[in-house]
VEXDREN-2710 file (C-alpha; in Angstrom, 1 decimal):
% VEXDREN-2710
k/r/px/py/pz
1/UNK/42.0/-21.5/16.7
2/UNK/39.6/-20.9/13.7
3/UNK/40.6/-21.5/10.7
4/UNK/38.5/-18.8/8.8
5/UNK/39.0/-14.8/9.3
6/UNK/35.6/-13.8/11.2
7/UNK/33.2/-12.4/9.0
8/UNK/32.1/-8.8/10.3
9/UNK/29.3/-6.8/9.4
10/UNK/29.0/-5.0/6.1
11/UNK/26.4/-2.3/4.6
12/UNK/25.6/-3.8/1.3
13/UNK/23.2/-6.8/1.1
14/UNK/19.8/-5.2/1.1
15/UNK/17.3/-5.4/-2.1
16/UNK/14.2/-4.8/-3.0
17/UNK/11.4/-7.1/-3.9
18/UNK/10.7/-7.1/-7.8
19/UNK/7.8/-4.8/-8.4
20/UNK/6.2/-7.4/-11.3
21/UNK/6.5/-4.6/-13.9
22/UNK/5.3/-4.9/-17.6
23/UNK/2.5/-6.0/-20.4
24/UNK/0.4/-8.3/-18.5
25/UNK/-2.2/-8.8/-21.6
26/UNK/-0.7/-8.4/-24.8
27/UNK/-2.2/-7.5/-28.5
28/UNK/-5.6/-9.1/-29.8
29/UNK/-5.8/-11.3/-26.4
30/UNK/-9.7/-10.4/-24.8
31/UNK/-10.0/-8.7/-21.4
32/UNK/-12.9/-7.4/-18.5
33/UNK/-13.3/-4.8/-16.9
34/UNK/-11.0/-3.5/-14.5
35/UNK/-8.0/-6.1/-15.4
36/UNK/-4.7/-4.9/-15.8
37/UNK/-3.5/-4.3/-19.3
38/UNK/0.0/-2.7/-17.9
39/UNK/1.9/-2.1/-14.8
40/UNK/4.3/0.9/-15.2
41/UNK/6.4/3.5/-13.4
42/UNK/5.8/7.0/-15.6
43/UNK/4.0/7.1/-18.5
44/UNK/5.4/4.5/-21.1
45/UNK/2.2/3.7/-22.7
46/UNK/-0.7/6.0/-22.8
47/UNK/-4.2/5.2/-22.1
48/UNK/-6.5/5.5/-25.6
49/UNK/-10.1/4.5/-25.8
50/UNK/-11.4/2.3/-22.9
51/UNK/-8.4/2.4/-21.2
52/UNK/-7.6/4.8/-17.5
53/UNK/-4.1/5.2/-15.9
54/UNK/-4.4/4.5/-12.2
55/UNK/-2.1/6.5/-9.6
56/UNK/1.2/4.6/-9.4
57/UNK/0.8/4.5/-13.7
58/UNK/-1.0/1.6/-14.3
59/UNK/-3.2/0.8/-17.1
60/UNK/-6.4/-0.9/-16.4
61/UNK/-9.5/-1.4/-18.6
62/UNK/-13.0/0.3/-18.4
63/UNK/-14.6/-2.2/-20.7
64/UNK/-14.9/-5.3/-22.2
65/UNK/-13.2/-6.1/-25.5
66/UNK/-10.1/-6.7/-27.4
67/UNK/-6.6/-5.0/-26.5
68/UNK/-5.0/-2.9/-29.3
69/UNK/-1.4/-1.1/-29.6
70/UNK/-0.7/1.2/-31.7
71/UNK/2.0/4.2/-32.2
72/UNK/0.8/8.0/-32.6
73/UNK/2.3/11.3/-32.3
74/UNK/2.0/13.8/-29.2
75/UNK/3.1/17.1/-29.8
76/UNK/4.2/18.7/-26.4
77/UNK/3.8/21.7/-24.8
78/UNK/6.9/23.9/-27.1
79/UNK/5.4/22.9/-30.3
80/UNK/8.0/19.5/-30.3
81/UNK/6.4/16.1/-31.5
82/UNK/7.1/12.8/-30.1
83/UNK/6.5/8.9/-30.6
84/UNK/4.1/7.6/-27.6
85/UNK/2.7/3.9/-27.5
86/UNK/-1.0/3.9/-27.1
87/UNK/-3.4/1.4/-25.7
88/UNK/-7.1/1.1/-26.7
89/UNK/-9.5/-1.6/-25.8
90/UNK/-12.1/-2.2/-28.6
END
C-alpha cells in the first residue's frame, strides 16, 4: 500500500525563460559600434544622438564614444508634456 496520495497531473508549472532585460552599459562607461546600450519592451528610454532603437525596442549604438543619460521633455500629440529618459552616445 503506498503511503503517499498519488500525485496527479496539474496545469500550472510552466515559465518562461528570463528575457535578460535592462541597462547593459551604464553612464560615462565607453562603447563600439553596434553594442547594446539597453534591452527593453516599449519605449522606456529613447534613442538621442548616436543611438537607434532596434525592432523588439532595443537600444544599440551607431558610433563610438561615451554613453550619456539625461531627462528631457516630449510633448505628445494633444499638446500634453511628459518626462522621457534619453540616451546619447558622445
Amino acid at each position: 500500500m503506498a503511503h503517499t496520495k498519488s500525485g496527479g497531473s496539474t496545469k500550472l508549472g510552466r515559465d518562461s525563460a528570463a528575457k535578460r532585460l535592462g541597462i547593459k552599459i551604464n553612464h560615462g562607461e565607453k562603447i563600439n559600434v553596434g553594442e547594446i546600450i539597453i534591452r527593453q519592451r516599449g519605449a522606456r528610454y529613447s534613442p538621442g544622438d548616436n543611438v537607434a532603437r532596434a525592432g523588439d525596442d532595443t537600444l544599440y549604438a551607431l558610433k563610438t564614444g561615451v554613453v550619456k543619460f539625461v531627462s528631457g521633455k516630449k510633448t505628445r500629440f494633444d499638446g500634453r508634456r511628459r518626462y522621457i529618459k534619453i540616451v546619447h552616445v558622445l
